[in-house]
C-alpha positions in Angstrom: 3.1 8.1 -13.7 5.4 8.4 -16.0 5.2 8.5 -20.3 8.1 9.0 -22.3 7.9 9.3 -26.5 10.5 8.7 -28.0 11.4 9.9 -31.7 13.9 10.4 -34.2 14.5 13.8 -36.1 12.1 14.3 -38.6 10.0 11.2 -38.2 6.4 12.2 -39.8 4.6 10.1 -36.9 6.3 12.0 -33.9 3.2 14.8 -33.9 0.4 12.2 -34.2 1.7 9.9 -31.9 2.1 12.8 -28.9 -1.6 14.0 -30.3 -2.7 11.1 -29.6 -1.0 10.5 -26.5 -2.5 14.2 -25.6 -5.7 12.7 -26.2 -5.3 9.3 -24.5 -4.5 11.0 -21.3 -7.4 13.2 -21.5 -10.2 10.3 -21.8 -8.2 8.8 -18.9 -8.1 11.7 -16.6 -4.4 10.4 -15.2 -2.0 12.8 -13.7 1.7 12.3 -15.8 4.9 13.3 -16.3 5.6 13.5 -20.1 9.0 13.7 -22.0 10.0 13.6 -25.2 13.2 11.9 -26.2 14.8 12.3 -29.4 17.2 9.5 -30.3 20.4 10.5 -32.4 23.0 8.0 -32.6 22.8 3.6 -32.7 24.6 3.6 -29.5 21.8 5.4 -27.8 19.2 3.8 -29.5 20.8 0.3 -28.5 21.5 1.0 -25.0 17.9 2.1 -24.6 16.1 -0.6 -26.4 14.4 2.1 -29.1 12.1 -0.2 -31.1 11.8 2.4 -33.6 10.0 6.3 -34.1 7.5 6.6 -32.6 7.8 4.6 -29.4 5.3 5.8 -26.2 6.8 4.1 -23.0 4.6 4.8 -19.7 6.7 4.0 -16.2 9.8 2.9 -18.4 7.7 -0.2 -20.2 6.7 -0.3 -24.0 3.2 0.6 -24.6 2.9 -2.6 -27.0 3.8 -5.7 -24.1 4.4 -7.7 -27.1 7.7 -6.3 -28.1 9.1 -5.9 -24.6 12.5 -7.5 -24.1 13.0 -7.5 -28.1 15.6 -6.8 -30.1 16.0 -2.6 -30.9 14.8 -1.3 -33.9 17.4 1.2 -34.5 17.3 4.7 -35.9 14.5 4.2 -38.5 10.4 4.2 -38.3 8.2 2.0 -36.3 4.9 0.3 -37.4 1.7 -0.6 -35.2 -0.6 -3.1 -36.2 -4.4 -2.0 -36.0 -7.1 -4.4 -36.8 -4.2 -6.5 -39.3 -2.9 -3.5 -41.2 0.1 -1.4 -40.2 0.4 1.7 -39.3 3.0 4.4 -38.2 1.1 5.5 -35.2 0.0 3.5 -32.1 -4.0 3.1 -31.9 -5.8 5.4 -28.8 -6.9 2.4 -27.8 -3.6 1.5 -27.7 -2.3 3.6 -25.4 -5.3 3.6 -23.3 -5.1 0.5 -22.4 -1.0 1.3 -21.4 -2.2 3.9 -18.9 -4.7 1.6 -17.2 -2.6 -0.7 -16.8 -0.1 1.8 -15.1 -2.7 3.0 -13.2 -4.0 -0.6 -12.2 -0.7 -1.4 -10.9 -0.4 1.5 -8.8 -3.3 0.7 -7.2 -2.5 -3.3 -6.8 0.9 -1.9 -5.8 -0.8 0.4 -2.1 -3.2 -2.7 -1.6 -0.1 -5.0 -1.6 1.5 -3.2 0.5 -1.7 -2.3 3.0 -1.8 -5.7 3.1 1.5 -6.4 4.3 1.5 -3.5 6.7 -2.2 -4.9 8.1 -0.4 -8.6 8.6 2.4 -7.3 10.0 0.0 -5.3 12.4 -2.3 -8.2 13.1 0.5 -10.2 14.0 2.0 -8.7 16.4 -1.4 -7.7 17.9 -2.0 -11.6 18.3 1.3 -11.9 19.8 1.3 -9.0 22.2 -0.1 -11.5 24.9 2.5 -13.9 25.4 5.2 -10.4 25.3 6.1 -9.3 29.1 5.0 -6.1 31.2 5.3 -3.2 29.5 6.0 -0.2 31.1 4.6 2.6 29.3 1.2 0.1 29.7 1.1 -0.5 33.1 -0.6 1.9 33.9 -3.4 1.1 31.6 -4.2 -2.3 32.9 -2.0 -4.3 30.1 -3.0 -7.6 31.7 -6.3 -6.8 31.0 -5.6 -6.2 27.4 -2.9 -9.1 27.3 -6.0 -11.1 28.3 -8.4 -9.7 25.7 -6.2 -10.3 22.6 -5.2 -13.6 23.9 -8.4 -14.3 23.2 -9.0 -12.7 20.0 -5.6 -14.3 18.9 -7.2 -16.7 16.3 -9.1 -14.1 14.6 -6.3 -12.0 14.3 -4.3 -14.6 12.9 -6.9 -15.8 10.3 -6.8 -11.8 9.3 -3.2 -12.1 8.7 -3.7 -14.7 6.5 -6.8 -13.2 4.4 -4.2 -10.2 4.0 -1.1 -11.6 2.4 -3.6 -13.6 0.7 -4.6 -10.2 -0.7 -1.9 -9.3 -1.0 -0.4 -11.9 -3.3 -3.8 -11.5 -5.3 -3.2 -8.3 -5.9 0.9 -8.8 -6.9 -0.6 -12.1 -9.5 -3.0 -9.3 -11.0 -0.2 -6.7 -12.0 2.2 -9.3 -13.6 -1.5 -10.3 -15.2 -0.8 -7.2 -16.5 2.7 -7.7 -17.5 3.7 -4.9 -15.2 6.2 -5.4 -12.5 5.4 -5.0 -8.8 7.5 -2.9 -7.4 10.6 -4.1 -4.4 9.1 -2.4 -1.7 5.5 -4.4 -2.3 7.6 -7.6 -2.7 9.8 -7.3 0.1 7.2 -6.3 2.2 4.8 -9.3 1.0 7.1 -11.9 1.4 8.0 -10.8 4.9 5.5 -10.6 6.2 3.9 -14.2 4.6 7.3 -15.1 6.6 5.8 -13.5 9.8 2.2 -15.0 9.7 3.6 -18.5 9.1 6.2 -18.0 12.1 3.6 -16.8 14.3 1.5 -19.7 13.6 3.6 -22.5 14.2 6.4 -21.0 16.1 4.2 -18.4 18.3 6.8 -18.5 21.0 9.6 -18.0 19.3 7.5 -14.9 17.6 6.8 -14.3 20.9 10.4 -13.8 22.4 11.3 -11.8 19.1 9.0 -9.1 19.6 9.9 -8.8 23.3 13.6 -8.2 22.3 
């Protein structure tokens, strides 16, 4: 994971806001990278997005989703709101909440992709007994195992599906958290929905891909 601050020179919020992004990441027990960023010029703060000193970004996104995509600040001091009132500091709660979420997403982002990887698998398990001799099986009685997951075929297809169905659970629940899966869970998602619906209706065809 990781959390940049970002600051202009002598801003009087830089130290509280790393303190209490020091503090933050000791309640949550995460492991992250930290930088610290100071922002000298309009052109860098423009071409960055700066929303203003102090700004606490964890894996490239604002702690505060409600400013994301919004027009830069500039080179001057930021304000939070707390309970109605401003402030110059983000909350702890704040930027607790940020790193769950981080951390969340992380972990919807390995289930999404177990998921795909497990459809994938399951697929071409239920498909393995329409595919022709191999030879590295033959020895091992293949027909007899051809035989057995010919049989188990609807079962392993019906996993498939529970799996991307996971899977897409899990992507719905990080943009829940307005974080954004990331390509490799997509790609692999979305192929492998691809897969399970070919193998379904076009199990031949499946069938003859796998065998090369």
């Amino acid at each position: 994971m990781k959390v940049e601050l970002l600051y202009i020179a002598d801003c009087p919020n830089h130290a509280p806001a790393r303190a209490a992004l020091d503090e933050a990441i000791r309640i949550e027990q995460v492991e992250v990278e930290v930088s610290e960023l100071e922002i000298k010029d309009e052109y860098t703060s423009r071409a960055i997005g700066f929303m203003g000193s102090p700004s606490i970004r964890v894996n490239g996104d604002d702690i505060d989703p409600g400013v994301r995509g919004g027009i830069a600040g500039g080179l001057c001091c930021r304000t939070y709101s707390e309970s109605g009132a401003p402030k110059g500091v983000p909350s702890l709660e704040m930027i607790r909440q940020a790193l769950r979420n981080a951390r969340e997403t992380r972990v919807n982002h390995r289930r999404t992709l177990f998921a795909g990887v497990g459809a994938i698998v399951s697929v071409v398990a239920a498909s393995s007994c329409c595919l022709p001799l191999l030879p590295f099986l033959a020895a091992a009685g293949f027909a007899g195992g051809s035989a057995f997951l010919a049989l188990l075929r609807p079962y392993l297809l019906a996993v498939s599906v529970l799996l991307v169905a996971f899977g897409f659970y899990q992507a719905r629940r990080a943009r829940q958290c307005n974080c954004r899966p990331s390509l490799l869970s997509s790609i692999l998602l979305w192929s492998s929905a691809v897969i399970v619906f070919v193998s379904i209706f076009f199990p031949q065809a499946m069938a003859s891909l796998l065998a090369g």
